[in-house]
N, C-alpha and C positions, 0 to 999 in steps of 0.2 A: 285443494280447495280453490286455487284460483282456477281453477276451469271450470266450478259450477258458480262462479259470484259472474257474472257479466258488467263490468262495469259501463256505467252509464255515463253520457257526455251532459255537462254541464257547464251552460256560458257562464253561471255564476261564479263556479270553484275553479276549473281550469282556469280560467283567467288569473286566478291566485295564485296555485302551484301549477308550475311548468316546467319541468326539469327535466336532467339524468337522478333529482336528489333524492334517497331513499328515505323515510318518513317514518318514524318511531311514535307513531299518535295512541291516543287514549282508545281502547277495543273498542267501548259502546256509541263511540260516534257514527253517527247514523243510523239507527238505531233506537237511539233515545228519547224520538217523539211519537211512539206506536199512535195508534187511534184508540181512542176510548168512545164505547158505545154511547148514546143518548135515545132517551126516548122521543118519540115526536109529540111534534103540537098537540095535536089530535087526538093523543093516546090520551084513555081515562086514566092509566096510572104514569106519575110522573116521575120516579124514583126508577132506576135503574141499577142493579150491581151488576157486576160482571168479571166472572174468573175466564184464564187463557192460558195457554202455553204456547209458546213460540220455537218458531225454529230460526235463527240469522244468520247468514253469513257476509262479510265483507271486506276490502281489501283497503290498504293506504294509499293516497296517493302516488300518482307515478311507479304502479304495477309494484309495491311494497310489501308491507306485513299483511299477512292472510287473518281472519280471524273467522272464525266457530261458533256458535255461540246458542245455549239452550236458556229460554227466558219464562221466568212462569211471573202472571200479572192478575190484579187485582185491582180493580175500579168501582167508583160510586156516582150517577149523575141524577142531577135533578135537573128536570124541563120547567120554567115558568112558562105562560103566556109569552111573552117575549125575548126572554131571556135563558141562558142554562150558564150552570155550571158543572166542574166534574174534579174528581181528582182520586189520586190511584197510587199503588205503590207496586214496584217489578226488584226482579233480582236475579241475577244472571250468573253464567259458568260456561267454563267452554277453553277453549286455548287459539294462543297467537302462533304463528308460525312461520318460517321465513328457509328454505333447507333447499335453496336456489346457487348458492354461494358456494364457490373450491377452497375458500379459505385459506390460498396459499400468502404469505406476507405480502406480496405484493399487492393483493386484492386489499387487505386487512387495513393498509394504507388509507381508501377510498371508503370502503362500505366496513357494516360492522360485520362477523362472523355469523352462520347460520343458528337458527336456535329454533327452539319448540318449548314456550311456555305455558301454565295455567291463566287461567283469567276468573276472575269472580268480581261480583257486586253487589250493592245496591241502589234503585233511586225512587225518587217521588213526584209524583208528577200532577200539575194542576194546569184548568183550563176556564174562562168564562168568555162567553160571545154572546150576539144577539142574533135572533132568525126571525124570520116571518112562512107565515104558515098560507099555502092553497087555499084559495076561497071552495075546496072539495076535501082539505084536509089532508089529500095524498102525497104533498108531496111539502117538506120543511127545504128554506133558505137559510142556510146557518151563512150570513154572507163575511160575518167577521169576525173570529174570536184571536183571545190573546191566549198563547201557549207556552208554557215553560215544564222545565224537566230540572231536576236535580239529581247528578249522582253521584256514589264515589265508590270508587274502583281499588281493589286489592288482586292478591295474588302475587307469583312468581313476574308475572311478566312488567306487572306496574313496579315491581323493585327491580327490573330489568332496565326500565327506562329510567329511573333513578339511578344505577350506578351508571349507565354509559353518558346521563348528563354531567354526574358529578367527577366524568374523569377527561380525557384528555378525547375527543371527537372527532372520529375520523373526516377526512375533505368535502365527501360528498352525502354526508349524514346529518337529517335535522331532526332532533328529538323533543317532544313536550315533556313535560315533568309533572303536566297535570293530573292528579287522583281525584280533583271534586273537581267535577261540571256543570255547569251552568247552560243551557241551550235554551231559549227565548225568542219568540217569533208572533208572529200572526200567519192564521191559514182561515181558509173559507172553504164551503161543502153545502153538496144539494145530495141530499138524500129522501125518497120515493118510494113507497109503498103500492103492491098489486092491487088492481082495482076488484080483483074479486077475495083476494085472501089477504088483509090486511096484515096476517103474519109473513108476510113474504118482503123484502124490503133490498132495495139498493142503495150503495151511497158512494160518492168521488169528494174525498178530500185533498187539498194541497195547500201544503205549510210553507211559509217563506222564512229561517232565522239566522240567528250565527250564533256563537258562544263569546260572547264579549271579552276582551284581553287573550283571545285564545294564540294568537303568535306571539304575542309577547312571554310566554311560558315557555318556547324554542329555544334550545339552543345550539348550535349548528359546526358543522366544519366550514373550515375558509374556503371552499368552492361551494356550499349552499348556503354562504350566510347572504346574497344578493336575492336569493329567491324568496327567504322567507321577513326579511325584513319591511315594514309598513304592512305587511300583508293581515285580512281577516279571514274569519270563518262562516261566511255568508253561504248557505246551500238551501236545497229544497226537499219536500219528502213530498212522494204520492203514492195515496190509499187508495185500493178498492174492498168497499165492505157490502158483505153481503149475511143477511141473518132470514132462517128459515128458523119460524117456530122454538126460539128462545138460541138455537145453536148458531154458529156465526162463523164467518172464515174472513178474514183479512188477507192481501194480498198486499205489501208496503215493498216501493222501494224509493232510493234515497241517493242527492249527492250532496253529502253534509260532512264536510271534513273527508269521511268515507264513504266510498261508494258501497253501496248496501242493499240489499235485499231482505226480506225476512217474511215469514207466514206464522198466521195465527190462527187457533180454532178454541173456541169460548164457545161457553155456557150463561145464558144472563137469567138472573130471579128477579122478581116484579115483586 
């Protein structure tokens, strides 16, 4: 898995974590702020739903735990005049993985032992901003909205990260312990419509957030407790969206906690 995720350079996160330290983080970070469709200005009808399925995959940082991940989504938006709002609910599966490691005791010292766990969830996800709309209607300025994601995570591998907090940590290991997520941000997006097929449409969105208290849920061995202390969860995601005639494909990727990739192909009803 980690030779099909590319991770991505980010001044925001690098700067946070920088290590040899291996990283036991929650799967669906990065992830967890997909895009949710909207109708434009323009459009007569201003009510959007929209179902999806996704493919993700992503890594921790400092070349860490691998994750997998299969996502099926469901959204509602409405366009005012000036304003939209949207909100949605996802849920996910898939497994973490890490089978890099010789596991002889002296390694066992340092990092944790190799494993390959499940992953499953759910979250909810709501967003409102304000646009402005082409004096030709082709083209919406969604120049600000506020974004948030709620989810919480089960499976083998989030009781994974609960016993290696709850026991003795090895030197170079920082683990969260968090099941519910919280990720909150602002992003802005110009999205454009064909000037001869109004059902043809592009868009570029890019999200700025962090998960508030998220290193304080770490807890670490004596040679990674310097890297993650004071530190946030400050990352980015960018979308490219594209919808032909109701179908749509999303292109996201991300460095939010995880560095992340992920593809989406939806259906929207009017």
């Amino acid at each position: 898995m980690k030779t099909k995720i590319t991770a991505l350079s980010s001044l925001l996160f690098l700067t946070v974590f920088t290590s040899c330290t291996s990283f036991l983080t929650p799967a669906i970070m990065g992830n967890n702020m997909g895009y949710i469709p909207k109708a434009m200005g323009a459009d007569t009808i201003k009510t959007l739903t929209t179902v999806s399925a996704s493919y993700a995959g992503s890594i921790s940082p400092n070349a860490g735990t691998a994750f997998e991940l299969g996502m099926a989504n469901i959204s509602r938006s409405h366009t005012f005049e000036k304003s939209n709002i949207s909100y949605g609910i996802f849920g996910y599966a898939g497994k973490a993985s890490d089978g890099d490691h010789n596991d002889n005791a002296e390694y066992l010292k340092n990092y944790y032992p190799s494993f390959k766990k499940s992953v499953s969830g759910i979250g909810l996800r709501f967003s409102t901003g304000f646009h402005n709309t082409s004096a030709n209607g082709n083209t919406d300025f969604r120049y600000i909205n506020f974004e948030n994601s709620l989810s919480f995570e089960g499976g083998d591998y989030a009781n994974f990260r609960q016993e290696v907090y709850s026991n003795h940590i090895p030197d170079y290991v920082a683990v969260s312990n968090k099941k519910t997520i919280l990720t909150t941000g602002l992003s802005t997006e110009v999205i454009w419509r064909a000037r001869f097929d109004h059902e043809i449409r592009h868009a570029f969105r890019f999200f700025i957030g962090g998960t508030p208290n998220f290193a304080n849920s770490f807890r670490s061995g004596a040679k990674a407790n310097d890297f993650i202390n004071g530190k946030n969860s400050m990352g980015w995601v960018f979308n490219y969206f594209l919808y032909i005639h109701r179908f749509s494909l999303s292109y996201e990727m991300a460095d939010n906690v995880n560095y992340a990739q992920k593809i989406s192909l939806g259906y929207s009803f009017r």
